[in-house]
C-alpha positions as CSV (number, residue, x, y, z in Angstrom):
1,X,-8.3,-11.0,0.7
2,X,-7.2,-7.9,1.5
3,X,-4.0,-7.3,4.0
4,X,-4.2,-5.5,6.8
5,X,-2.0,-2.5,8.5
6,X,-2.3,-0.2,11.2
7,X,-0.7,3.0,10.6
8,X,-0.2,5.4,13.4
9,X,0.8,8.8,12.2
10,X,-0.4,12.6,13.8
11,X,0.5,14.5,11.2
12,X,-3.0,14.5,8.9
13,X,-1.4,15.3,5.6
14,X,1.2,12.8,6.0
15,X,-1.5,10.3,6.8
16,X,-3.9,11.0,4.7
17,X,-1.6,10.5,1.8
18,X,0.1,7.3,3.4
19,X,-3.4,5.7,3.7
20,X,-4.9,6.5,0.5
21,X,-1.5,5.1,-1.4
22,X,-1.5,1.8,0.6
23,X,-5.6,1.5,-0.5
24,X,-4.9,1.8,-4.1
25,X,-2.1,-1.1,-3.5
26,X,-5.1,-3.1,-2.1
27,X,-4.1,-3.1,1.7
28,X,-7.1,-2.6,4.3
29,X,-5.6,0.1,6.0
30,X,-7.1,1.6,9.8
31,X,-4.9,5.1,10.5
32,X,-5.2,6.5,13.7
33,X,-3.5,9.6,15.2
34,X,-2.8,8.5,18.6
35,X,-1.3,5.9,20.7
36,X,-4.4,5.8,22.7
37,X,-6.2,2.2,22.6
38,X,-4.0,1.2,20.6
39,X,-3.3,-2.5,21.7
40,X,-7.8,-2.5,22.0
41,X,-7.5,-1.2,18.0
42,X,-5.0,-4.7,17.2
43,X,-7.3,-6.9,19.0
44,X,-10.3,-5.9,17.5
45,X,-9.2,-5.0,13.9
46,X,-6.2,-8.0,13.3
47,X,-3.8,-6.6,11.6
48,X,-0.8,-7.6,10.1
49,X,1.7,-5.1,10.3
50,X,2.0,-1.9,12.0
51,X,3.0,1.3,10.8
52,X,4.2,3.4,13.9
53,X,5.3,7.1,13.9
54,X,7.8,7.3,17.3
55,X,6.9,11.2,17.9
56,X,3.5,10.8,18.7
57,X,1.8,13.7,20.6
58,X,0.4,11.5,23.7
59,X,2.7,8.5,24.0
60,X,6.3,7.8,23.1
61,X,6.5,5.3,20.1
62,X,9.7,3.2,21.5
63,X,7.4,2.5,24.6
64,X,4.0,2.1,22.8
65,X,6.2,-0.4,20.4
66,X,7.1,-2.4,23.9
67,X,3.4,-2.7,24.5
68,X,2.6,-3.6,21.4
69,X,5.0,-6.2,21.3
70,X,4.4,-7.7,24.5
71,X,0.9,-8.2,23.7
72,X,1.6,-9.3,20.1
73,X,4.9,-10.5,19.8
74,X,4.9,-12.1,16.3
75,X,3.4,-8.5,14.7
76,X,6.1,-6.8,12.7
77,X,6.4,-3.4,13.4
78,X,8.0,-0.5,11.1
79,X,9.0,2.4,12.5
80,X,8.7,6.0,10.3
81,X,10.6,8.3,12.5
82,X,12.1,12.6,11.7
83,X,15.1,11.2,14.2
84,X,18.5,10.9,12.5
85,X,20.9,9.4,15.0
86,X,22.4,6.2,15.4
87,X,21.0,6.3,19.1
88,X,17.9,6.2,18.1
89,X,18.2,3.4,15.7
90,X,19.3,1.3,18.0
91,X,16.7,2.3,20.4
92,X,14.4,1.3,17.3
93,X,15.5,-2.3,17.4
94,X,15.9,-2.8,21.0
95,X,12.0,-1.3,21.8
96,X,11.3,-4.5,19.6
97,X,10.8,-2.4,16.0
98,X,11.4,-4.5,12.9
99,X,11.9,-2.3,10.3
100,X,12.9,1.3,10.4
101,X,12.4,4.4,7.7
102,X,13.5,8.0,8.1
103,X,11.2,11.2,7.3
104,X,10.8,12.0,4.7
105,X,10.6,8.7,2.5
106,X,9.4,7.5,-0.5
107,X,5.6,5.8,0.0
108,X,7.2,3.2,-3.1
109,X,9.8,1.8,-0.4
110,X,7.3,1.4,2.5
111,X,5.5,-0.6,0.0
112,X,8.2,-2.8,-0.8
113,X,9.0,-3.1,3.2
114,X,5.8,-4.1,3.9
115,X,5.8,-6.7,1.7
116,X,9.4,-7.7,2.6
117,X,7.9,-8.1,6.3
118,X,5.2,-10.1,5.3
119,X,8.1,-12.9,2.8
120,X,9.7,-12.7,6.6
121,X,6.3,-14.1,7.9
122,X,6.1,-16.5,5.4
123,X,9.4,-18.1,5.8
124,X,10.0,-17.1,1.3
125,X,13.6,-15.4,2.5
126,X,16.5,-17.9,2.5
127,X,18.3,-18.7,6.2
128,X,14.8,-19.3,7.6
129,X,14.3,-22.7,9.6
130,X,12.0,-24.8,9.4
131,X,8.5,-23.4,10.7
132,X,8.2,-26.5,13.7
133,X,11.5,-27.0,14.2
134,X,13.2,-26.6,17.5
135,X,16.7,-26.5,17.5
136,X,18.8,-26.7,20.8
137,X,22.3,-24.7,21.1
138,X,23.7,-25.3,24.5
139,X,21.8,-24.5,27.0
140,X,19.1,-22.8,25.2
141,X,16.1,-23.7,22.5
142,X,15.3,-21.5,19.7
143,X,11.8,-22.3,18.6
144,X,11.6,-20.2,15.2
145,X,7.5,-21.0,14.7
146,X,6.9,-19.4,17.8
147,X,9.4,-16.3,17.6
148,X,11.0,-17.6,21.0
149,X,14.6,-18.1,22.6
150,X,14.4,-20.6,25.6
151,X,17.1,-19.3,28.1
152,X,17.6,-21.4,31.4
153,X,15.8,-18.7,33.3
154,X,13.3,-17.0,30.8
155,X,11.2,-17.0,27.3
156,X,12.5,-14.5,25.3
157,X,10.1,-13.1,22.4
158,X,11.9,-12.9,19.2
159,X,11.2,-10.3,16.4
160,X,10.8,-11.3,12.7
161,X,14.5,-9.4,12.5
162,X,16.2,-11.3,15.4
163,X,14.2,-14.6,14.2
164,X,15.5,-14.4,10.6
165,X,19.2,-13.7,11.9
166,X,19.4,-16.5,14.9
167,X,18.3,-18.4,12.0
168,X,21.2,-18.1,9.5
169,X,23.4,-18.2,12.6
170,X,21.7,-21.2,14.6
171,X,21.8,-23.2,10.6
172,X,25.5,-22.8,10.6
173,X,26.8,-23.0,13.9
174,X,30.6,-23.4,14.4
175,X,31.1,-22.1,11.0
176,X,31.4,-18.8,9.5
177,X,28.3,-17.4,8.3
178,X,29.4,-14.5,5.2
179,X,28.5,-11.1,6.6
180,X,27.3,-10.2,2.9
181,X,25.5,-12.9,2.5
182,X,23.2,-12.5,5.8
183,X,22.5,-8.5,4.5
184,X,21.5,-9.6,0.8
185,X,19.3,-12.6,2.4
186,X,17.8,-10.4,4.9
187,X,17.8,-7.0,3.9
188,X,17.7,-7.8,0.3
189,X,21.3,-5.3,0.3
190,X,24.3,-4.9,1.9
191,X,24.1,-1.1,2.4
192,X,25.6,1.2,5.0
193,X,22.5,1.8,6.6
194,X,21.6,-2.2,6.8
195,X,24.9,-3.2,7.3
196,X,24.5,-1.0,11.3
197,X,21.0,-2.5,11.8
198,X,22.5,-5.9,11.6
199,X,25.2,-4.9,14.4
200,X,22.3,-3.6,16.3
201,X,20.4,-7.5,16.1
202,X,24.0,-9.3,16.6
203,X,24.5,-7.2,20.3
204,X,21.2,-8.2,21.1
205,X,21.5,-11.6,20.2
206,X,25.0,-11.5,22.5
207,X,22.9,-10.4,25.1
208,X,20.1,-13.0,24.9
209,X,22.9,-15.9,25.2
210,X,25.0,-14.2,28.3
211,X,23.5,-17.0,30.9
212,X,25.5,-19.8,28.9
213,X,29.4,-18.7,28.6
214,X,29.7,-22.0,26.2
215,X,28.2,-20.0,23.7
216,X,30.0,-17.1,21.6
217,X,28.8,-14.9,18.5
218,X,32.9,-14.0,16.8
219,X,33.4,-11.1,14.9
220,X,35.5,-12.3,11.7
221,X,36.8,-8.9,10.3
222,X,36.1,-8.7,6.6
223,X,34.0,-12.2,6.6
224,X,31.3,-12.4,8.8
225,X,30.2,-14.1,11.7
226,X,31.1,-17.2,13.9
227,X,28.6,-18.8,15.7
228,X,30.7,-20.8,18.7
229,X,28.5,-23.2,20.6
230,X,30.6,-25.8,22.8
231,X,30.0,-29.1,23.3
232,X,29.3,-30.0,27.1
């Protein structure tokens, strides 16, 4: 059986070229130009990715992402995006984005990034919990099957990105998780560019535990990561 992405891209060369490549890989691909009905186009068509363009010509990507994930919270979702800055990396991320590629890039890596999302899915990377398992860390329970982050006051929907890194963390609390070793398991390299987007996820993460003060992500300069949850 054929899998299936959602592209959204305005620029018709681009796309065209995009969708065609992705067919003769075997993916059923639908391409649309705009944001509009978007969310109606998931629903009826089920896909399980999406390709998103962030300058589109009738909606703004980082807020059509939010949408998107709101509705479908477990759907990865690439961005392909002409911005450069850091800014709007992290703007990526945070809009709930689970992958991110600059213009111009090489058809080959989407490829290999779609196929990296869907290992995510499947729970093939290493760090991953157990697909049922609930595991409590102070006040909070992180339920990786379902993508969600109990906090004493709300749900919070997970990405694929922020599941796979509360993972590694939440499987070694108190104990220093290798910096290196999270980008290689994750990102499949430790580069420049990967090493940022996994301070981007490790901020947000600080931010999802700030209701419980017994809890505390440490920066270990040139090692990694502890994960600090206090006994009550």
């Amino acid at each position: 059986m054929k899998r299936k992405v959602i592209y959204v891209e305005d620029e018709p060369f681009l796309g065209k070229i995009v969708k065609e490549t992705l067919e003769n890989q075997h993916f059923e691909v639908l391409w649309k130009t705009t944001g509009i009905s978007i969310l109606k186009e998931i629903r009826e068509f089920s896909p399980e990715i999406c390709v998103l363009d962030i300058m589109l010509p009738d909606v703004d990507g980082y807020v059509l992402c939010r949408q998107i994930k709101h509705t479908f919270p477990s759907l990865p979702v690439i961005f392909l995006t002409a911005k450069t800055e850091t800014a709007d990396l992290v703007k990526g991320f945070e809009a709930g984005g689970t992958d991110y590629m600059r213009k111009p890039f090489s058809i080959e890596e989407l490829i290999v990034r779609i196929h990296n999302q869907f290992q995510l899915m499947e729970g093939k990377n290493q760090g991953g919990g157990g697909i049922g398992e609930e595991i409590v860390l102070g006040q909070y329970l992180f339920i990786p099957g379902r993508c969600e982050l109990l906090s004493p006051s709300r749900t919070i929907k997970l990405s694929l990105r922020d599941m796979q890194v509360m993972s590694m963390l939440a499987g070694n609390t108190n104990r220093v998780v290798d910096r290196k070793t999270m980008l290689i398991s994750i990102w499949g390299d430790d580069s420049f560019f990967n090493s940022r987007t996994l301070d981007v996820y490790i901020r947000k993460l600080r931010n999802y535990f700030s209701e419980d003060r017994g809890i505390e992500i440490v920066t270990m300069k040139g090692k990694g990561y502890l994960f600090l949850v206090k006994e009550k």
